[in-house]
C-alpha positions in Angstrom: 0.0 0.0 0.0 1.4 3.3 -0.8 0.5 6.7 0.9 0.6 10.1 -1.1 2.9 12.7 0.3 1.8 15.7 1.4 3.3 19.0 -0.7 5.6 21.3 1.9 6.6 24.6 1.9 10.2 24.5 0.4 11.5 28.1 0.8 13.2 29.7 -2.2 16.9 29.3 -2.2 17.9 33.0 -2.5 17.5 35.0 0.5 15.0 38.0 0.2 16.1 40.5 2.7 17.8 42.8 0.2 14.7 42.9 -1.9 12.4 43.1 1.3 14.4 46.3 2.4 14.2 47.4 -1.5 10.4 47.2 -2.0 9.4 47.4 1.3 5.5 47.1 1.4 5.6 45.9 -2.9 7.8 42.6 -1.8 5.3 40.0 -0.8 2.7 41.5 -3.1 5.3 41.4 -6.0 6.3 38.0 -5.2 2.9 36.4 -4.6 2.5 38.0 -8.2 5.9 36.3 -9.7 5.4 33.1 -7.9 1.5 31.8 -8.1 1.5 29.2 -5.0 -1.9 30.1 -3.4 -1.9 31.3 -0.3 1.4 30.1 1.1 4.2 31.6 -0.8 7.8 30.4 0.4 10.0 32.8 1.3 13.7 32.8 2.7 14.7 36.1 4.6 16.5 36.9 7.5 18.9 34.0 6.9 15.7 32.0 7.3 13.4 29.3 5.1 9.9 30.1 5.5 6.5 30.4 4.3 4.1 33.6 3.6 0.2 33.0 4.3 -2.1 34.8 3.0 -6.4 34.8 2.6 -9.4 34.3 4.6 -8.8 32.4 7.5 -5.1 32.7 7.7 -5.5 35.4 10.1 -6.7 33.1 13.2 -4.3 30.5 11.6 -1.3 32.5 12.3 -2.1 33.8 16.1 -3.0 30.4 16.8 -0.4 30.0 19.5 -0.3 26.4 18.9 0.9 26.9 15.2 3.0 29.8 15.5 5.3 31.0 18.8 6.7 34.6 19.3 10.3 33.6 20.9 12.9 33.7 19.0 11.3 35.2 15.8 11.7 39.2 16.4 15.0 40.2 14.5 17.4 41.3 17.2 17.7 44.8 14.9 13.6 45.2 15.7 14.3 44.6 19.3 16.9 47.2 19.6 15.1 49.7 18.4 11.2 49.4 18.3 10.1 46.5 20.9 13.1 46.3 23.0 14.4 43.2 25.0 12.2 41.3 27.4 9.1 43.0 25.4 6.2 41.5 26.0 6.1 41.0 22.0 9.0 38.1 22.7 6.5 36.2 25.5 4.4 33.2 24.2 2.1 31.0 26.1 1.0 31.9 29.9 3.9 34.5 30.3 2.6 36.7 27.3 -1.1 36.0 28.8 0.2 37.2 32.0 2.0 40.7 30.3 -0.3 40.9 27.9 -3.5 41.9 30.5 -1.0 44.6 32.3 -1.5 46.3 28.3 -4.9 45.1 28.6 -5.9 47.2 31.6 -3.9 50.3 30.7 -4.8 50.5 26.8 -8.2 49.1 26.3 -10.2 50.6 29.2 -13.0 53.3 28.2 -12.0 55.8 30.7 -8.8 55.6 30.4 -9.0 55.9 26.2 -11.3 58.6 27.0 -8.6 60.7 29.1 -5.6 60.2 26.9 -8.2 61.6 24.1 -8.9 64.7 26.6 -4.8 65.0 26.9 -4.5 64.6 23.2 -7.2 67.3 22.2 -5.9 69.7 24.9 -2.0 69.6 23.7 -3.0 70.1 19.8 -5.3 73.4 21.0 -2.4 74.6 22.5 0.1 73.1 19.4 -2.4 75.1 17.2 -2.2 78.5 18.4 1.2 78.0 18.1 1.2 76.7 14.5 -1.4 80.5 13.3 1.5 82.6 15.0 3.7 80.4 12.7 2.2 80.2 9.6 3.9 77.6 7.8 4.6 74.2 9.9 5.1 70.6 8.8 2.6 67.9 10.6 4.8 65.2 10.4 7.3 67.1 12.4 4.5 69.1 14.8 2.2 66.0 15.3 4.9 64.0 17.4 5.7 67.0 19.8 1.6 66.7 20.9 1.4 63.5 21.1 4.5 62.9 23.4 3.0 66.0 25.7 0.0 64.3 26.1 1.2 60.7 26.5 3.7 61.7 29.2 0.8 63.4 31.1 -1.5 60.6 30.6 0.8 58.1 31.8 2.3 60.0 34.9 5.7 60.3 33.4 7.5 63.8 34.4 8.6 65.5 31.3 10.1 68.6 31.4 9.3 71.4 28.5 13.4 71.3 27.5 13.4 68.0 26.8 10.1 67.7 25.4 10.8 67.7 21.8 14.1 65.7 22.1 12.2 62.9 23.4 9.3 63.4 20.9 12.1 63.0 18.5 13.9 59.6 19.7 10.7 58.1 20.0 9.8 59.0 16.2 13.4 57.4 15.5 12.9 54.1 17.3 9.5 53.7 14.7 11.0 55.3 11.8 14.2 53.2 11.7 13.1 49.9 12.9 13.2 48.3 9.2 16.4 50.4 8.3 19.7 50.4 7.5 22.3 53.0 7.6 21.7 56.4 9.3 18.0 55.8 10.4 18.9 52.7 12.1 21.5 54.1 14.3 19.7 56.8 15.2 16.6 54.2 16.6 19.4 52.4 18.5 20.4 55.4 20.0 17.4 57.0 20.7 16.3 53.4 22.1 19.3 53.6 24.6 18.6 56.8 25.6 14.9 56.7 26.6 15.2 53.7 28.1 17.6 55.2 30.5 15.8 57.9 31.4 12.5 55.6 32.1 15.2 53.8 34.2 15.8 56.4 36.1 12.5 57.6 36.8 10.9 54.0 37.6 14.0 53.4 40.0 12.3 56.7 42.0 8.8 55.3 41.9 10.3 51.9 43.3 11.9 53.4 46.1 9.4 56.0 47.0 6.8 53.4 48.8 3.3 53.0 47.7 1.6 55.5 45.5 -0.6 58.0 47.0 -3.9 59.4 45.4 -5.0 57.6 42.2 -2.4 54.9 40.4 -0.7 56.5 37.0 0.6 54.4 34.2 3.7 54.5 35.1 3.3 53.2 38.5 1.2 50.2 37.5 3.8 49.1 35.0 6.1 49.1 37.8 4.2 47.4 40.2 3.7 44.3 37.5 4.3 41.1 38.4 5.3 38.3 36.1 3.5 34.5 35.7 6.0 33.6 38.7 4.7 36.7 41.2 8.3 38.1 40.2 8.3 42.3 39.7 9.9 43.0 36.5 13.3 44.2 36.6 13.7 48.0 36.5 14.6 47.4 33.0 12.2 45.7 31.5 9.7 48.2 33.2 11.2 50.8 31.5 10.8 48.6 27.7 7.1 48.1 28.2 6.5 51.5 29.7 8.3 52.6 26.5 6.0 50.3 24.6 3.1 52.6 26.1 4.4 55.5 25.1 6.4 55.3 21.4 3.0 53.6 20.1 0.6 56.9 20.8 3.4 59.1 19.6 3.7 56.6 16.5 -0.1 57.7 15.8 1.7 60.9 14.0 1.9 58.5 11.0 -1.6 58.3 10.9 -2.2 61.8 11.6 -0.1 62.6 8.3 -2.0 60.4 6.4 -5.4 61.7 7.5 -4.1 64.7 6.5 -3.5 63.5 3.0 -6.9 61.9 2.5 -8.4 65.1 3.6 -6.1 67.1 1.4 -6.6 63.9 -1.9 -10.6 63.7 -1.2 -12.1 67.2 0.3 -15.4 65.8 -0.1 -14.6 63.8 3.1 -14.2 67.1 4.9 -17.5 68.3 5.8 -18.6 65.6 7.6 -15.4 63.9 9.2 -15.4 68.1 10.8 -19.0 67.7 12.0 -19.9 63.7 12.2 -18.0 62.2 15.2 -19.6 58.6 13.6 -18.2 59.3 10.3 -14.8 60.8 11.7 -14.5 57.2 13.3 -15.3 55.7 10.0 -12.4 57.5 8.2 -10.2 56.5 11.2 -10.6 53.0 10.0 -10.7 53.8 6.4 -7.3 55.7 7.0 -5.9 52.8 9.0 -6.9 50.6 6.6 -6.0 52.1 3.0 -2.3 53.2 4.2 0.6 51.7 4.5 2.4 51.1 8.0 3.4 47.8 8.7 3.7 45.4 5.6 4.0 42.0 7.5 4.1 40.4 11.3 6.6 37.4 11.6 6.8 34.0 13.7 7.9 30.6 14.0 6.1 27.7 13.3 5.6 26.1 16.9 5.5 22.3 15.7 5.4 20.7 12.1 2.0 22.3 10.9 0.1 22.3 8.0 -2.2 25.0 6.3 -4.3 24.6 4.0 -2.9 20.9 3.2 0.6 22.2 3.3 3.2 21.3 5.6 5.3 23.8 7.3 8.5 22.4 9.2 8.8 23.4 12.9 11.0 26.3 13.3 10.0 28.0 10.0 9.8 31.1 9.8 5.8 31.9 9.2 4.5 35.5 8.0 1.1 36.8 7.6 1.0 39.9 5.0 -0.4 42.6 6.9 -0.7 45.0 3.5 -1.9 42.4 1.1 -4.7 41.3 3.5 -5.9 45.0 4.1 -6.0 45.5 0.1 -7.5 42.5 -1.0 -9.9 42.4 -3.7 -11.2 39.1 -1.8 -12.0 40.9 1.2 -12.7 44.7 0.2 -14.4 45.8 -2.7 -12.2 48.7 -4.7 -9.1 47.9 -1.9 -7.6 51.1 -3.6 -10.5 53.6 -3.4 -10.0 55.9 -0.2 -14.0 54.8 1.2 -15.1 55.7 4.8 -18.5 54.7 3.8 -17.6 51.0 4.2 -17.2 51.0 7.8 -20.8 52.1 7.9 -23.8 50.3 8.6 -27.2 52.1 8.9 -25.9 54.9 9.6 -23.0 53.8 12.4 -19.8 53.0 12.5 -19.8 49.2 11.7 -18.8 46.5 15.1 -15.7 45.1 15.3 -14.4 43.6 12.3 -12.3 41.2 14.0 -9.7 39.5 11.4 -11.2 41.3 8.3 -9.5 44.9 9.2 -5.7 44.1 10.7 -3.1 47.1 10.0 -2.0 46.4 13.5 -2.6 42.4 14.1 -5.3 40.6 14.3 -6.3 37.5 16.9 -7.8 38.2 20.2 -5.7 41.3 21.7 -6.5 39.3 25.2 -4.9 36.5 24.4 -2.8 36.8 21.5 -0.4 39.1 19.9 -2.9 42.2 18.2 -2.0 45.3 19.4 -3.8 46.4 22.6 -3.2 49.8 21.6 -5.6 49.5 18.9 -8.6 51.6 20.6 -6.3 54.3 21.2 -5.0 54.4 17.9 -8.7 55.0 16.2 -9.9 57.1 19.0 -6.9 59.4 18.8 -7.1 59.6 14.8 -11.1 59.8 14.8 -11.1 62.4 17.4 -8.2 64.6 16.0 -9.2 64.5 11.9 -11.7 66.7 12.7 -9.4 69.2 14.0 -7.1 68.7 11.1 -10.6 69.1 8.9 -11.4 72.2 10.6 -8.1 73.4 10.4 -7.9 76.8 8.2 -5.0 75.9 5.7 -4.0 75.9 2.5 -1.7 73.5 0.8 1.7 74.4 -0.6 3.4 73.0 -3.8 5.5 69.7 -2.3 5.8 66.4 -2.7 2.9 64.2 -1.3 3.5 61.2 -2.8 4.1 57.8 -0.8 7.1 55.7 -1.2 5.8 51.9 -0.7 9.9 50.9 -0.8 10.4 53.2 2.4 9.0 51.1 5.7 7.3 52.7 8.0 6.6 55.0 4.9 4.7 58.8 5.0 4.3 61.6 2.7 7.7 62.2 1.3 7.2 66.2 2.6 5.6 65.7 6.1 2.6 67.2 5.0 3.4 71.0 4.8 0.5 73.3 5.5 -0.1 77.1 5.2 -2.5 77.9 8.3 -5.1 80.7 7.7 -6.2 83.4 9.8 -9.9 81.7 11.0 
């Protein structure tokens, strides 16, 4: 009697990390295009064979902790600039449950959304008056500054208004240069080193000084954490995940730009993101979903797995295209038409859309590895777009356009604007 094999995943012989880093968000795309092999497409990058899923129900495949496993699979380059060692984006199983709910309860609770919001909109009415006296700023460059003002207040962390925009600026480098070489990657590495000595500092001071008084901040519930063993973290890992509060809401800037593009691209979208706070949380989606930020998440195949009928060798690397799900015709209809009006239904912003809509993960943030910053992401977009909307400006002559070979890409000028007198 004689069995029939089952196909695997051989990845291609030559290693893709030079054309990764030259196409950026075009390289899985282009290669699913070049190479026809449904939705597992084999790759070889970072020195390592893998495979590339892709389509419905690869989503929940891939954050399947039983198929795929964290450890091991972060680049140390990412780690030393945008996660950092120890991350709770390293952690599988009942130590990354355990991490995980300290984001959980900071990130994904109403109120405290609601107050970062309250922060956010308070530091861009102050940025703004700035900005008329002005005239001509850059968002790109303006956004961050706001952001870090109202994160640090948010989260308890003391930041003093000379060092303000420094730190706004290292903590733009750790997310601009995470998938760089050259220049922008030293400068994340850097910038890394530097913030996560200051947050040293500081959380050393909240350590010693006894329990907190008044109501808990941020900061001081990151220290307190305890690990799956009842074990504090160490002051330094305290200071990465505290970090890992604080560069994501400043990394919002990225969507901020872009909102400002689609505003700029389709005016007809101004009126009512400026006056319809359902339809402003519709374009935060649309926005979120249309643009480009992260092209892929990466991990390792936690056994000898199949998908789809196909085996995948433990140990292989395993990545889920991030872009390509967000723009596929499968999934959306006209992935590249700019359309708020998707995200409505009947006149409200649609529910959750689970696995359909992932710019930032996907899975069960409780559990698995989706961002838990996700609520603050559209709830700082969708309640600053209709500021930006609002905004008296006029546009400049510059370039706009969007590199996809550049990751994390942006408008190549920042997004210049000319502010009116209201």
């Amino acid at each position: 009697m004689t069995t029939t094999p089952q196909p695997t995943v051989h990845a291609a012989e030559i290693d893709s990390t030079v054309p990764l880093l030259v196409k950026g968000y075009g390289w899985l795309p282009d290669l699913r295009r070049r190479v026809p092999t449904g939705d597992a497409l084999p790759v070889r990058v970072f020195g390592r064979r893998g495979v590339a899923l892709h389509g419905e129900g690869a989503v929940a495949f891939f954050y399947d902790e039983q198929h795929v496993r964290r450890d091991g699979a972060v680049p140390g380059p990412v780690l030393d600039t945008l996660f950092g060692r120890g991350a709770v984006h390293t952690l599988d199983g009942e130590e990354h449950r355990v991490r995980k709910n300290l984001f959980q309860r900071l990130l994904k609770d109403p109120e405290r959304v609601a107050d970062l919001v309250k922060h956010a909109q308070k530091a861009w009415d102050e940025a703004e008056a700035d900005w008329q006296r002005e005239g001509r700023i850059t968002l790109f460059e303006r956004s961050p500054l706001l952001l870090t003002r109202a994160v640090h207040a948010w989260a308890g962390v003391p930041l003093p208004d000379q060092e303000a925009a420094s730190t706004a600026r290292d903590l733009v480098a750790m997310v601009d240069g995470f998938a760089a070489v050259g220049p922008r990657h030293l400068r994340a590495r850097r910038a890394r080193k530097r913030q996560e000595t200051r947050l040293t500092a500081y959380l050393e001071t909240l350590r010693y000084a006894g329990a907190p008084s008044g109501r808990t901040t941020i900061a001081q519930t990151v220290d307190a954490h305890t690990d799956v063993y009842g074990r504090r973290l160490s002051l330094g890992t305290a200071a990465v995940e505290l970090l890992n509060v604080l560069r994501p809401t400043v990394a919002v800037s990225w969507y901020l730009t872009f909102a400002a593009h689609a505003l700029h691209r389709w005016p007809e979208h101004r009126e009512r993101v400026a006056a319809d706070e359902y339809y402003a949380l519709a374009f935060a989606q649309e926005v979120r979903r249309f643009y480009p930020f992260a092209p892929f998440v990466a991990g390792l195949a936690a056994a000898d797995i199949q998908w789809n009928g196909i085996s995948i060798p433990r140990n292989s690397l395993v990545l889920l295209d991030l872009y390509g799900h967000d723009h596929d015709p499968a999934l959306w209809r006209s992935p590249y038409t700019f359309d708020p009006g998707r995200f409505i239904t009947q006149g409200t912003p649609s529910p959750a859309l689970d696995d359909k809509l992932i710019p930032q993960g996907g899975g069960d943030p409780a559990t698995g590895h989706r961002c838990p910053g996700e609520d603050i992401t559209i709830a700082l977009i969708a309640s600053l777009a209709p500021r930006l909307a609002r905004l008296p400006h006029d546009v400049p002559e510059q370039d706009l356009s969007i590199p996809l070979n550049r990751v994390p890409t942006r408008p190549r000028s920042g997004y210049v604007m000319d502010l009116r007198t209201p």
